[in-house]
mmCIF file as Biopython writes it, N, C-alpha, C and O atoms, coordinates in Angstrom:
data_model
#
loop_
_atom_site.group_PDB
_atom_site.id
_atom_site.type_symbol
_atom_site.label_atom_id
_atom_site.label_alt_id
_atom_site.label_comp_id
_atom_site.label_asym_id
_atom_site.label_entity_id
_atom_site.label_seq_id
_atom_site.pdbx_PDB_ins_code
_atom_site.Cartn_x
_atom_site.Cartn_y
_atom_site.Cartn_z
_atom_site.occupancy
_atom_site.B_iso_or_equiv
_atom_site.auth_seq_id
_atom_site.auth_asym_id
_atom_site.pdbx_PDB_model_num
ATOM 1   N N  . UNK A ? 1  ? 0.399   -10.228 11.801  1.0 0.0 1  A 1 
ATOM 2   C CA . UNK A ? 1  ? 0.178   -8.841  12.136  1.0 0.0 1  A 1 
ATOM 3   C C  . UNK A ? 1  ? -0.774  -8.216  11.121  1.0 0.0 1  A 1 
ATOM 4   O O  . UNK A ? 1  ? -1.047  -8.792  10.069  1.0 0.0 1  A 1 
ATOM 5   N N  . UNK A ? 2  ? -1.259  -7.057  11.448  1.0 0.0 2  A 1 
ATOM 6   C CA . UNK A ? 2  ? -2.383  -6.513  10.244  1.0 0.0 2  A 1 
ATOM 7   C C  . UNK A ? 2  ? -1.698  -5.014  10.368  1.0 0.0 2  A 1 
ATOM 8   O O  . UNK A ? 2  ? -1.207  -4.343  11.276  1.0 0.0 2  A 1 
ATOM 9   N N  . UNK A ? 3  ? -1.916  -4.876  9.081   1.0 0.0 3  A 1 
ATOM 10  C CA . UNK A ? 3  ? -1.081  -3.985  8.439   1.0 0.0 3  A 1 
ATOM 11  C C  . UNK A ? 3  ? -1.969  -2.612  7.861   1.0 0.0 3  A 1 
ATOM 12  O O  . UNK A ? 3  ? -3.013  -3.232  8.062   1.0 0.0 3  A 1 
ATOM 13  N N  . UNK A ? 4  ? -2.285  -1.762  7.512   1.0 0.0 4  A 1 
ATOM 14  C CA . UNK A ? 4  ? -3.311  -0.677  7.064   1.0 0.0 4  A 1 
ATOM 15  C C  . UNK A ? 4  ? -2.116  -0.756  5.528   1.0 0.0 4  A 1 
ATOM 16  O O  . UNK A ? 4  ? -0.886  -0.793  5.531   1.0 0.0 4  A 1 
ATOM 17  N N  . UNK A ? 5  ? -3.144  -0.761  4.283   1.0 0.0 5  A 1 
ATOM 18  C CA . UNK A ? 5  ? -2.642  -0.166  3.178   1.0 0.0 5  A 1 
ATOM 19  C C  . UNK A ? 5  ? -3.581  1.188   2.438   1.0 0.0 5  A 1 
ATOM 20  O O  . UNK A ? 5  ? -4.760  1.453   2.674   1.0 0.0 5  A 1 
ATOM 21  N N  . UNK A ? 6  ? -2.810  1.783   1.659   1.0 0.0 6  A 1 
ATOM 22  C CA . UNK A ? 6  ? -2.995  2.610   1.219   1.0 0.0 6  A 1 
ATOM 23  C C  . UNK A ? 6  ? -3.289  2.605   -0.470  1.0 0.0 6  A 1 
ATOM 24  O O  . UNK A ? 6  ? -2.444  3.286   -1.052  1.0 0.0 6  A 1 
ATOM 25  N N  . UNK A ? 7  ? -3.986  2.180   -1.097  1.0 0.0 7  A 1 
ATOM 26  C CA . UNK A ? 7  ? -3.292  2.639   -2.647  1.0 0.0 7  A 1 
ATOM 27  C C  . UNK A ? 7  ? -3.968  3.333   -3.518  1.0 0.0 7  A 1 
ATOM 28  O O  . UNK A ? 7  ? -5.187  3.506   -3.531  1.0 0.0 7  A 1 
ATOM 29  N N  . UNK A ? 8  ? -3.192  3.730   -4.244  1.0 0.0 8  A 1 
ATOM 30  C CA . UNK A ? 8  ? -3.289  5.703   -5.256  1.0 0.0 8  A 1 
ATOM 31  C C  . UNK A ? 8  ? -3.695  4.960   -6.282  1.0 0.0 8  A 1 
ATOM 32  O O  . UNK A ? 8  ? -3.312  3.828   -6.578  1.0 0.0 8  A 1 
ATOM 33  N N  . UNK A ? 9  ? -4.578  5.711   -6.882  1.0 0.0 9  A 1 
ATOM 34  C CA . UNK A ? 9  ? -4.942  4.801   -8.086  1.0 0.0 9  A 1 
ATOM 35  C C  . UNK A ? 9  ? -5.856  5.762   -8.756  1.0 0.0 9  A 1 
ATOM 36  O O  . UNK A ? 9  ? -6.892  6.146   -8.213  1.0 0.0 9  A 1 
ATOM 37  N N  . UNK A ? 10 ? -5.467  6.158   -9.955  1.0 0.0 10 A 1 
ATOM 38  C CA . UNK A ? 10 ? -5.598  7.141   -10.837 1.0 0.0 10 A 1 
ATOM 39  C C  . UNK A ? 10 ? -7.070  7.529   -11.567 1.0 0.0 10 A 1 
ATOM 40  O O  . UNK A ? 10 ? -7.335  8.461   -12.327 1.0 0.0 10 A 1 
ATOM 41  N N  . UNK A ? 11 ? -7.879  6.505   -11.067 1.0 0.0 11 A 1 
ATOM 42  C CA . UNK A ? 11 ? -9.446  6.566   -11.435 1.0 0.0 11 A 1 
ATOM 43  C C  . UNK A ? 11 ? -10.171 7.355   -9.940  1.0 0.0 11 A 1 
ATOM 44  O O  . UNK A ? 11 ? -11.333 7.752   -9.858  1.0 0.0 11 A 1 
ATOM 45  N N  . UNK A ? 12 ? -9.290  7.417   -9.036  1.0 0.0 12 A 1 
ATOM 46  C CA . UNK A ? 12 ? -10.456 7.940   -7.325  1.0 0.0 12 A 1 
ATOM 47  C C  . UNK A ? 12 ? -9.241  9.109   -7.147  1.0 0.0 12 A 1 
ATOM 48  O O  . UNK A ? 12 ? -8.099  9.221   -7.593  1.0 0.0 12 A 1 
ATOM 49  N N  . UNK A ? 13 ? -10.113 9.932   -6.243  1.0 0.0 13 A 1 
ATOM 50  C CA . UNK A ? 13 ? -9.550  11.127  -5.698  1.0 0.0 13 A 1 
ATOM 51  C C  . UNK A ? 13 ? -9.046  11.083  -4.700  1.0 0.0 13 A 1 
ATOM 52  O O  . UNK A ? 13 ? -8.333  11.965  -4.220  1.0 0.0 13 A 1 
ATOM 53  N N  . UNK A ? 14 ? -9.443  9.630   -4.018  1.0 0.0 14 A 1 
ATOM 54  C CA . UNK A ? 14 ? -8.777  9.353   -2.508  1.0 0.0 14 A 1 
ATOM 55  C C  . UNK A ? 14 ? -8.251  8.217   -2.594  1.0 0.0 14 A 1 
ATOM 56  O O  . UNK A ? 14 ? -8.989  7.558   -3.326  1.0 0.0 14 A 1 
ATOM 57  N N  . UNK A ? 15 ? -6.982  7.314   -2.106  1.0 0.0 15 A 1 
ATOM 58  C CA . UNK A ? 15 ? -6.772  6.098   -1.557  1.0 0.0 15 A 1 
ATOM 59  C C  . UNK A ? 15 ? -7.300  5.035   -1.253  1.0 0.0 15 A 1 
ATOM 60  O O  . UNK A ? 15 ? -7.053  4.579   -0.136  1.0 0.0 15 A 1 
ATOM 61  N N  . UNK A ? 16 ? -7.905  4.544   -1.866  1.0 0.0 16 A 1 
ATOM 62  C CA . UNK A ? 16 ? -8.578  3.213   -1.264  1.0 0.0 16 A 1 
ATOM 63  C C  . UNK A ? 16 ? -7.513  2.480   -0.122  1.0 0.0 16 A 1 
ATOM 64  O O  . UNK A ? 16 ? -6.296  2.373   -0.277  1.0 0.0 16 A 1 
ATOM 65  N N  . UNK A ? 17 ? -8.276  2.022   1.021   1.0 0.0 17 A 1 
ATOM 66  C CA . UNK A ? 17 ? -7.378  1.497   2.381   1.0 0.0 17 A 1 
ATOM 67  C C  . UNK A ? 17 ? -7.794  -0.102  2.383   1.0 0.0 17 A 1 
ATOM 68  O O  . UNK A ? 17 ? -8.943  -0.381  2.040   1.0 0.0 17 A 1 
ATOM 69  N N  . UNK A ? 18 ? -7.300  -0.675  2.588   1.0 0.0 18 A 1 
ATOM 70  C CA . UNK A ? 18 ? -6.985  -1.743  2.626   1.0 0.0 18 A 1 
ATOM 71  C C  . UNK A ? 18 ? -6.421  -2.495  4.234   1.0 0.0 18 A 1 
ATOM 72  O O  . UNK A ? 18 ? -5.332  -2.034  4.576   1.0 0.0 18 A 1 
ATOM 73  N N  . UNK A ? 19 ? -6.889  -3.337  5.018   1.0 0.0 19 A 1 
ATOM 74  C CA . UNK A ? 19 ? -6.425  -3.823  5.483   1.0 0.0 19 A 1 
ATOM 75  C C  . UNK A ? 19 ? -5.812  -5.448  5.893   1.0 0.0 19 A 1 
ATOM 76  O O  . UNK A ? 19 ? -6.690  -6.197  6.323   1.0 0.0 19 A 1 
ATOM 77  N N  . UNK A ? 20 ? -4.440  -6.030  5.801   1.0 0.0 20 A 1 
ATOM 78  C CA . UNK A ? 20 ? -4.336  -6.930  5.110   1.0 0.0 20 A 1 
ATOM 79  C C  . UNK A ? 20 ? -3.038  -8.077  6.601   1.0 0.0 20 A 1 
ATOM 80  O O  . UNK A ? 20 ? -2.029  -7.751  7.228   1.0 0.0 20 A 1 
ATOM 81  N N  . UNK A ? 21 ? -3.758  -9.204  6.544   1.0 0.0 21 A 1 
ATOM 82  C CA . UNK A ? 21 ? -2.850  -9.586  7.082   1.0 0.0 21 A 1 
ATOM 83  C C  . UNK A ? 21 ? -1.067  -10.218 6.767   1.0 0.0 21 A 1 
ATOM 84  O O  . UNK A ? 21 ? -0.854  -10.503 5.589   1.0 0.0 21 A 1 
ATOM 85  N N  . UNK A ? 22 ? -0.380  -10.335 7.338   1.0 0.0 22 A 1 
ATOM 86  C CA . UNK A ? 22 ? 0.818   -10.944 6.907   1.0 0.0 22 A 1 
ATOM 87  C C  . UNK A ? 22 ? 2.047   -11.153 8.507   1.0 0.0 22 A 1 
ATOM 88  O O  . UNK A ? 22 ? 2.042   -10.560 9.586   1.0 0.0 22 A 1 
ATOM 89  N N  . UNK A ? 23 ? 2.659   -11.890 8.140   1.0 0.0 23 A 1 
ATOM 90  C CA . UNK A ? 23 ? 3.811   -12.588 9.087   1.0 0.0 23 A 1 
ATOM 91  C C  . UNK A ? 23 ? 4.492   -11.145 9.540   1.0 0.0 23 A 1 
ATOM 92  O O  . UNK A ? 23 ? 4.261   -10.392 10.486  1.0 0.0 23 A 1 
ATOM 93  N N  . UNK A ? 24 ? 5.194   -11.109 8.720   1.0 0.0 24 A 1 
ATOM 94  C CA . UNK A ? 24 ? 6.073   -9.759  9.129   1.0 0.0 24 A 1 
ATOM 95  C C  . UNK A ? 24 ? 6.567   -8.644  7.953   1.0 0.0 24 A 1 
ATOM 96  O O  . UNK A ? 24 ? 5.796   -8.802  7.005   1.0 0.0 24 A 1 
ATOM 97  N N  . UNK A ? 25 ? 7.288   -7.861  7.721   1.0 0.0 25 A 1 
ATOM 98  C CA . UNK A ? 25 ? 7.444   -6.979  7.064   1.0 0.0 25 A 1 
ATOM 99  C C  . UNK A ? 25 ? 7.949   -7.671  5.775   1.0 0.0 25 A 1 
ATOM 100 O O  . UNK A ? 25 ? 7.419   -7.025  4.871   1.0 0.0 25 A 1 
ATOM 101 N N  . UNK A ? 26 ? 8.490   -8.378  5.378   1.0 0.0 26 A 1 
ATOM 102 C CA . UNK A ? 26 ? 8.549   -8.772  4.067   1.0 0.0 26 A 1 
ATOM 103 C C  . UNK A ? 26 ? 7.559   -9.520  3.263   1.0 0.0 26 A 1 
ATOM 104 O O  . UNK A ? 26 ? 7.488   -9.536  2.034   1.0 0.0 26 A 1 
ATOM 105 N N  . UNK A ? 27 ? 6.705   -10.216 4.221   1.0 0.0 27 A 1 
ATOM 106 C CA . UNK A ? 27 ? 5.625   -10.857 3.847   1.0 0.0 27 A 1 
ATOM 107 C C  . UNK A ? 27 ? 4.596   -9.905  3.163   1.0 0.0 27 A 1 
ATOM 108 O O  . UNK A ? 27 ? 3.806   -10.399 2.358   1.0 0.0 27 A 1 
ATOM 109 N N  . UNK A ? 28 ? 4.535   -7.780  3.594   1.0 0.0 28 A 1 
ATOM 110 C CA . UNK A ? 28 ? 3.691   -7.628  3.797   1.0 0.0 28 A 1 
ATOM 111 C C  . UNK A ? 28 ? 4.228   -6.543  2.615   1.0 0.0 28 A 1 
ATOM 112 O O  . UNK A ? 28 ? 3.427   -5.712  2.187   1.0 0.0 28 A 1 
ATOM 113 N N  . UNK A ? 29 ? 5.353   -6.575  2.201   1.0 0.0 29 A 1 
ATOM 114 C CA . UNK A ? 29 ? 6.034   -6.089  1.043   1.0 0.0 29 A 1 
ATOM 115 C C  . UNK A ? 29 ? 5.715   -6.768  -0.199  1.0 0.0 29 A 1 
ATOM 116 O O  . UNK A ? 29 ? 5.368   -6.182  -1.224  1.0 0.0 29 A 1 
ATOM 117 N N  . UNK A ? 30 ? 5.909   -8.659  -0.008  1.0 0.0 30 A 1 
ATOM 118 C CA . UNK A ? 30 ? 5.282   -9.236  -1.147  1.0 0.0 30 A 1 
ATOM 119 C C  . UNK A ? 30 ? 3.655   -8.438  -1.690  1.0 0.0 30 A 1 
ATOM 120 O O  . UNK A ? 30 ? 3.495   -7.753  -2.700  1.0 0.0 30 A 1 
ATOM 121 N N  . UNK A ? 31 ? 2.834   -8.730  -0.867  1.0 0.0 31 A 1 
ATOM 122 C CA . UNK A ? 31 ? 1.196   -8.327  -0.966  1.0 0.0 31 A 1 
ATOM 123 C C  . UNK A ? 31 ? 1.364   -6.766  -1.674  1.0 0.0 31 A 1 
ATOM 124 O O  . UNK A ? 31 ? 0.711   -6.460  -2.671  1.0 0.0 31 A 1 
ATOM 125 N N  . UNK A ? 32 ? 2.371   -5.789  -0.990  1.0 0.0 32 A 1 
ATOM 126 C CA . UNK A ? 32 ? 2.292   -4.566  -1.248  1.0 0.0 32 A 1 
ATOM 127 C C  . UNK A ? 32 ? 2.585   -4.582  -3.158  1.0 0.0 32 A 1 
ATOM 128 O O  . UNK A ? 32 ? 2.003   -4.075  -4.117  1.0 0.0 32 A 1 
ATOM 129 N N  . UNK A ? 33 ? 3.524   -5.259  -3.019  1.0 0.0 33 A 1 
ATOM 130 C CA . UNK A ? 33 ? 4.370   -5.452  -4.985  1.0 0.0 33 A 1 
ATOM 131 C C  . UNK A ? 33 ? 3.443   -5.599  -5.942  1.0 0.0 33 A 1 
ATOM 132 O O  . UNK A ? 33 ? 3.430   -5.015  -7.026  1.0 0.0 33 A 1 
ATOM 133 N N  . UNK A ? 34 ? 2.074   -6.977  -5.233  1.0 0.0 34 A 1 
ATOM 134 C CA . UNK A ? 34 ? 1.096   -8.049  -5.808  1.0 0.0 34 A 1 
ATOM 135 C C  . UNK A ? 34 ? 0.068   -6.905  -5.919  1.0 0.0 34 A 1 
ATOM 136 O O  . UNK A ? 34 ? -0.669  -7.052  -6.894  1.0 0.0 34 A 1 
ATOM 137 N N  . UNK A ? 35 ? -0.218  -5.628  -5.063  1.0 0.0 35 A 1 
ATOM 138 C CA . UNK A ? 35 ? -0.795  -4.551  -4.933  1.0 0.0 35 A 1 
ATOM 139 C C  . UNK A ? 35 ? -0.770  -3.334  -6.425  1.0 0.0 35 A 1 
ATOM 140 O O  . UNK A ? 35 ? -1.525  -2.807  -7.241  1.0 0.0 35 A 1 
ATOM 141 N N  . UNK A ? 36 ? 0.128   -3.377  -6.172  1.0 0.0 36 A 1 
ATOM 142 C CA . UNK A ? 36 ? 0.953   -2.563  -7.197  1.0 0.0 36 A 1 
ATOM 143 C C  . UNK A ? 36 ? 0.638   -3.328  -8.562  1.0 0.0 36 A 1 
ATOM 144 O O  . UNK A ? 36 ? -0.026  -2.555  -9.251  1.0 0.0 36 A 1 
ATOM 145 N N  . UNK A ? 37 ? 0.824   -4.407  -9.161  1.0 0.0 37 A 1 
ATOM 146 C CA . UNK A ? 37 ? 1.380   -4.611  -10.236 1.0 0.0 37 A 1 
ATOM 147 C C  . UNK A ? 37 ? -0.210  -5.704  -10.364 1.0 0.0 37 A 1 
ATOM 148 O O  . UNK A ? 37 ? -0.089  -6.731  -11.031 1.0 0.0 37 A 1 
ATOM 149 N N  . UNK A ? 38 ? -1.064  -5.521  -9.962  1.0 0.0 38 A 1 
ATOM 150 C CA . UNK A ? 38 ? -2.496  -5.600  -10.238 1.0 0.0 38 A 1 
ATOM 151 C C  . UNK A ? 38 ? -3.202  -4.966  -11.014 1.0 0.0 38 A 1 
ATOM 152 O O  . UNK A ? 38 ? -4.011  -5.621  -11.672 1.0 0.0 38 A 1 
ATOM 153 N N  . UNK A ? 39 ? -3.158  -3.849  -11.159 1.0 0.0 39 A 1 
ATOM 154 C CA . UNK A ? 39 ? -3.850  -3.024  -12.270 1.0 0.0 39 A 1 
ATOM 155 C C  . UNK A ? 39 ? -2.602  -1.533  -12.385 1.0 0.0 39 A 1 
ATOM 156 O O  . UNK A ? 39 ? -1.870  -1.116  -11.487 1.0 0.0 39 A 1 
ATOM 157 N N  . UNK A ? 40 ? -2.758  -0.962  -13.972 1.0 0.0 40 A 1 
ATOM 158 C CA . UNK A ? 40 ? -2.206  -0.549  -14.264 1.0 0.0 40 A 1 
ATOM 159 C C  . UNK A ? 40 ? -2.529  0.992   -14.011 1.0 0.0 40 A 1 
ATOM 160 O O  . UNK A ? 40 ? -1.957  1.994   -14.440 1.0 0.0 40 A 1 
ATOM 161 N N  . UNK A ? 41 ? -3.526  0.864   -13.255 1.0 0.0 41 A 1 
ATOM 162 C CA . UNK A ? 41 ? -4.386  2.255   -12.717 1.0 0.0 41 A 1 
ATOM 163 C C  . UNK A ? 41 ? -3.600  2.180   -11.225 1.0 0.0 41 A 1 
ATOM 164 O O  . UNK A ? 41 ? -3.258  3.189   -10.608 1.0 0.0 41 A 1 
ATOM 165 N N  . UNK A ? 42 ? -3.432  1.145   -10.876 1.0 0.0 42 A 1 
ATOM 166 C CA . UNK A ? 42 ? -2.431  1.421   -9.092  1.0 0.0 42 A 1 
ATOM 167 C C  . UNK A ? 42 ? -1.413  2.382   -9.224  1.0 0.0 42 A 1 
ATOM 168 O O  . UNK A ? 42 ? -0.592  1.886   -9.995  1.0 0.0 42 A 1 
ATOM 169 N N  . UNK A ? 43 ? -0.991  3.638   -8.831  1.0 0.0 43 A 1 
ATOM 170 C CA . UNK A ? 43 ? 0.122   4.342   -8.947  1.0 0.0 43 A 1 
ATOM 171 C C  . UNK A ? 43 ? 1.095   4.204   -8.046  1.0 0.0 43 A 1 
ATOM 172 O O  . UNK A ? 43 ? 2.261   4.395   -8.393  1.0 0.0 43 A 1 
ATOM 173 N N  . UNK A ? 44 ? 0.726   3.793   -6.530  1.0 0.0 44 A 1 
ATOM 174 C CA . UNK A ? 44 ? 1.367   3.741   -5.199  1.0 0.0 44 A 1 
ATOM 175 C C  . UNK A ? 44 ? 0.612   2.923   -4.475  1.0 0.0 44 A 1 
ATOM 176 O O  . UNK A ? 44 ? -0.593  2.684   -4.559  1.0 0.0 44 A 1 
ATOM 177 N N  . UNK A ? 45 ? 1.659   2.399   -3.550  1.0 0.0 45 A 1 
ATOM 178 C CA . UNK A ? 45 ? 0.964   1.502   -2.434  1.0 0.0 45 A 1 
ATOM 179 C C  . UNK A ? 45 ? 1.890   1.883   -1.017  1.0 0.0 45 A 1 
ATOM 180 O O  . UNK A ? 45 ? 3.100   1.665   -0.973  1.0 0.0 45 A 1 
ATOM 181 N N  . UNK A ? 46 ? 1.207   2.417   -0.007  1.0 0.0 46 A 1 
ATOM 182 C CA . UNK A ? 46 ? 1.888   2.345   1.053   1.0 0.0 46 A 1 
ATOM 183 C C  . UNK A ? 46 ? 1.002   1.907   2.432   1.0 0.0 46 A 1 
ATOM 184 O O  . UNK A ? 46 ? -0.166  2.177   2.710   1.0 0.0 46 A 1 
ATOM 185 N N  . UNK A ? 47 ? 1.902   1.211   3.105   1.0 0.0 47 A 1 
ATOM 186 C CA . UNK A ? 47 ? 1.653   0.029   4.384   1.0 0.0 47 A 1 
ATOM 187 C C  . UNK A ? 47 ? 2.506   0.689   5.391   1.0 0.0 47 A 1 
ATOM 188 O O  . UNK A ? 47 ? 3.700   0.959   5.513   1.0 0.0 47 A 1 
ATOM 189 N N  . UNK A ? 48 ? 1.259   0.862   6.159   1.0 0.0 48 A 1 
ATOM 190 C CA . UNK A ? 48 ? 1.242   1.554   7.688   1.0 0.0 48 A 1 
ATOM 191 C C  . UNK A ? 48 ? 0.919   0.493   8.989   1.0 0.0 48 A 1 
ATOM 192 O O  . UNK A ? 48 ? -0.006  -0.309  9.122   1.0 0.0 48 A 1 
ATOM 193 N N  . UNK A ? 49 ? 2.122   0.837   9.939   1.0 0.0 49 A 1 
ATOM 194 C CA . UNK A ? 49 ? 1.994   -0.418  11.069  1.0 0.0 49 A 1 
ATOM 195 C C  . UNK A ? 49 ? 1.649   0.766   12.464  1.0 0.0 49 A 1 
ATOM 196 O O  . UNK A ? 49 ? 2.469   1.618   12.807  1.0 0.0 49 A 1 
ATOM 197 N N  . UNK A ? 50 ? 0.749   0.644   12.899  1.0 0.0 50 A 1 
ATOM 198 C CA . UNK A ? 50 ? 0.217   1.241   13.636  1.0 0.0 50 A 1 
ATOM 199 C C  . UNK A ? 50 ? 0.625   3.109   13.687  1.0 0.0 50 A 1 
ATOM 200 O O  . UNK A ? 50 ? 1.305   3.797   14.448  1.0 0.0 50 A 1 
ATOM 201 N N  . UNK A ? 51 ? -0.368  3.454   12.199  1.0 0.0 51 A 1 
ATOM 202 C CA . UNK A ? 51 ? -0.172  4.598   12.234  1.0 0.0 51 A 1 
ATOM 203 C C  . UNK A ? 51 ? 1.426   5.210   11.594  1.0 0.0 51 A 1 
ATOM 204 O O  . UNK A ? 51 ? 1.527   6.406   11.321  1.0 0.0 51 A 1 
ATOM 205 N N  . UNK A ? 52 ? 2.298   4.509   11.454  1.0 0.0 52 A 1 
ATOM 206 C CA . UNK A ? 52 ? 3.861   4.807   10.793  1.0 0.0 52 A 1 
ATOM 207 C C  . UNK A ? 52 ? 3.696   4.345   9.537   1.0 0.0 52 A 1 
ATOM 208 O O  . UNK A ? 52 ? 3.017   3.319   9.588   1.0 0.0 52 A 1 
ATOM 209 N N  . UNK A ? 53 ? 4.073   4.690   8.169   1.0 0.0 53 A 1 
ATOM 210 C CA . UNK A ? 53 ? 4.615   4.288   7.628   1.0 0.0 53 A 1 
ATOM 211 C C  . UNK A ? 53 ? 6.057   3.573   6.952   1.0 0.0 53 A 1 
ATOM 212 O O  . UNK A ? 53 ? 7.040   4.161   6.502   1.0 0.0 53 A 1 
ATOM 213 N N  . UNK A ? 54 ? 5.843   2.337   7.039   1.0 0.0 54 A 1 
ATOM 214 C CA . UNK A ? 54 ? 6.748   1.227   6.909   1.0 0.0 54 A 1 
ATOM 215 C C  . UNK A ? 54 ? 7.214   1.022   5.716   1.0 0.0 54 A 1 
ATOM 216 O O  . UNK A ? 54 ? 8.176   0.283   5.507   1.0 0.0 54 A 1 
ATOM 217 N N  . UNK A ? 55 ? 6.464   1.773   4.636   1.0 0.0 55 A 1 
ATOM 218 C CA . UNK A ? 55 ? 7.048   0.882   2.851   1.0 0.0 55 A 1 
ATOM 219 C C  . UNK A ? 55 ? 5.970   2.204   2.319   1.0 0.0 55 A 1 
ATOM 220 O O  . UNK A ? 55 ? 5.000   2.752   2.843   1.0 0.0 55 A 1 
ATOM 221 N N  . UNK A ? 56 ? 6.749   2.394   0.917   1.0 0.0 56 A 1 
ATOM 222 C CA . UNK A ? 56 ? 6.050   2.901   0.133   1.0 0.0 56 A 1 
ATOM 223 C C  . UNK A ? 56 ? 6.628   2.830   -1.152  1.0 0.0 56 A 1 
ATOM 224 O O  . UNK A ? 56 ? 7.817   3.129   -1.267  1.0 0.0 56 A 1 
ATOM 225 N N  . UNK A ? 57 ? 5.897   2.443   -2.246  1.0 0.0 57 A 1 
ATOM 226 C CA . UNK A ? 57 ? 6.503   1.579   -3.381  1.0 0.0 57 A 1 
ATOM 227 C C  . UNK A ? 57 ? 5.159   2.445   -4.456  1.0 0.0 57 A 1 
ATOM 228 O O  . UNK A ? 57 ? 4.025   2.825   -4.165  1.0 0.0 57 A 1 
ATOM 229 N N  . UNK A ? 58 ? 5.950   2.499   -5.745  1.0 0.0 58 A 1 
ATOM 230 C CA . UNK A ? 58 ? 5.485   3.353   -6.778  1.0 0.0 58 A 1 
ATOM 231 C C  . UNK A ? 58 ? 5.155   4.938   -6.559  1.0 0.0 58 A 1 
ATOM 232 O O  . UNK A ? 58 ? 5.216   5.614   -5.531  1.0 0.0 58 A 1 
ATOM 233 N N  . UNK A ? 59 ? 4.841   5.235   -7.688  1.0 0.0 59 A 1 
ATOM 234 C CA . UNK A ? 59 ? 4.829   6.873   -8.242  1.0 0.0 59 A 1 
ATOM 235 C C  . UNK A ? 59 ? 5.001   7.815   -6.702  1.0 0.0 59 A 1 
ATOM 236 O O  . UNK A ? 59 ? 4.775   7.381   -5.573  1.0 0.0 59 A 1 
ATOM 237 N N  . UNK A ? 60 ? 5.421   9.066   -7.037  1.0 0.0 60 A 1 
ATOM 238 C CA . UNK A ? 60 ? 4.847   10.149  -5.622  1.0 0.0 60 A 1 
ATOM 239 C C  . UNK A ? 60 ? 5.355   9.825   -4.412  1.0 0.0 60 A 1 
ATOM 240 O O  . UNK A ? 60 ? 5.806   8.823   -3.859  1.0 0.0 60 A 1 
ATOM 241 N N  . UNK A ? 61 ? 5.090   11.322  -4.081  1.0 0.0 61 A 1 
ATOM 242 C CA . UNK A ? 61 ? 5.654   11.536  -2.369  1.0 0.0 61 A 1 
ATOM 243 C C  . UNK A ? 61 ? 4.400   10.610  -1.295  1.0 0.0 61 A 1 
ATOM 244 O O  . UNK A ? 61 ? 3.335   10.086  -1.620  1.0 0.0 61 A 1 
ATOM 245 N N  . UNK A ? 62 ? 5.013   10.697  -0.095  1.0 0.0 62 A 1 
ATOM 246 C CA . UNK A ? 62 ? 4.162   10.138  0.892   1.0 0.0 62 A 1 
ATOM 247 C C  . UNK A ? 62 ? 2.705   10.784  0.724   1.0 0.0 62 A 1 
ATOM 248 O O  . UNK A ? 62 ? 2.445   11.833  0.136   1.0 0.0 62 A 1 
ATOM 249 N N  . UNK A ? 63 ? 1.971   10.072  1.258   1.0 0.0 63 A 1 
ATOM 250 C CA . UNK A ? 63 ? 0.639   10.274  1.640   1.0 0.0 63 A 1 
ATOM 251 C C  . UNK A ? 63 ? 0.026   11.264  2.713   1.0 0.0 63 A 1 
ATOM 252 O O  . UNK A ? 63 ? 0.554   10.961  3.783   1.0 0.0 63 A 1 
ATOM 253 N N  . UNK A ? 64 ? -0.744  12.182  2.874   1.0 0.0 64 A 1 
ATOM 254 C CA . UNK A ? 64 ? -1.259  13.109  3.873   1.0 0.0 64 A 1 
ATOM 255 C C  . UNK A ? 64 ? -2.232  12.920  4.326   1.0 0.0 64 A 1 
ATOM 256 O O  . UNK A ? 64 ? -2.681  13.695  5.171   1.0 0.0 64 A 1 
#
């Protein structure tokens, strides 16, 4: 499945998006963690399945 990501990251004013494949929702939780804990500038990562958000992991409220 392909997944839309999101991640906050303390050097940009906007989200960099990401789109990423994976099996199913835990698969796509690993990538999200591997997301996160990549640079120490990542604040949040959240993964959207057609338009919903499914996961959202580190700093802050949802995304707008």
């Amino acid at each position: 499945m392909e997944y839309q990501v999101l991640i906050t990251d303390d050097r940009y004013s906007v989200p960099t998006l990401r789109l990423v494949q994976a099996a199913d929702v835990e698969g796509v939780r690993e990538l999200a963690e591997r997301m996160l804990a990549d640079s120490v500038h990542h604040l949040r990562v959240e993964v959207f399945d057609e338009g919903l958000c499914i996961l959202a992991i580190g700093e802050g409220g949802p995304a707008t």
